[in-house]
N, C-alpha and C positions, 0 to 999 in steps of 0.2 A: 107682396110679390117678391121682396129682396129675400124674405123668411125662406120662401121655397128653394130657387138660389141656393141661398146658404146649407142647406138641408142637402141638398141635391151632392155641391160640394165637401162638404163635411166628411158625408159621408165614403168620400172616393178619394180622400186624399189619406198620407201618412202622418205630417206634419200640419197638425189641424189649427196652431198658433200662429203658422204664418200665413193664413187665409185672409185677405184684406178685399173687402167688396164694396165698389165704390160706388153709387148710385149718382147720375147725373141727371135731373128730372129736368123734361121738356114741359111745351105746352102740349104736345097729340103723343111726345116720344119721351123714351127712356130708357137711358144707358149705362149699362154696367160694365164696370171694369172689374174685374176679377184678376186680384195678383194672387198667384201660390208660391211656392216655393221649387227652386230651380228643379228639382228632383222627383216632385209630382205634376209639374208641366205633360211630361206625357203619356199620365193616368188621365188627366182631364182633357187632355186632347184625343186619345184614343188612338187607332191603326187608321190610317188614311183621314183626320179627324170627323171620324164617324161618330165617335161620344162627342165632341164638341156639337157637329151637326145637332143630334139629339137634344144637349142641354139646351141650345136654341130654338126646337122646335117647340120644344115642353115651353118654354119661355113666349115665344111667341104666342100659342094659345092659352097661355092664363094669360096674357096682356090684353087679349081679346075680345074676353069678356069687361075688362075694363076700357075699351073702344082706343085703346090705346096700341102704339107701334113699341117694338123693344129690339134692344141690340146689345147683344152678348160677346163683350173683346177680354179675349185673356191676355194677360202682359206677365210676361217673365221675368 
């Protein structure tokens, strides 16, 4: 699941080195922390954080199939 994630950001940022994806695993949940870099903050957040929304929905159903809950925070 962190794979897609990563994938997903990779490819939407400029500064692809400072991409740091933290994975917090629960017992039913699991939380990502996604740091970028000050500058592509808001590529990944989007206009009214419409792509953030999106990156969390795409996230939420692949966690879905693994009966699992998922939570997507970006930290600047």
């Amino acid at each position: 699941m962190k794979e897609i994630l990563e994938t997903i950001i990779l490819n939407l940022v400029d500064n692809k080195d400072a991409v740091e994806i933290k994975e917090v695993d629960g017992e039913k949940s699991i939380i990502f922390e996604v740091k970028v870099a000050d500058t592509d903050m808001g590529k990944i957040i989007g206009r009214q954080g419409r792509l953030a929304r999106s990156i969390r929905t795409v996230m939420k159903s692949v966690a879905g199939k693994e009966h699992k809950k998922v939570s997507v925070e970006f930290i600047g």
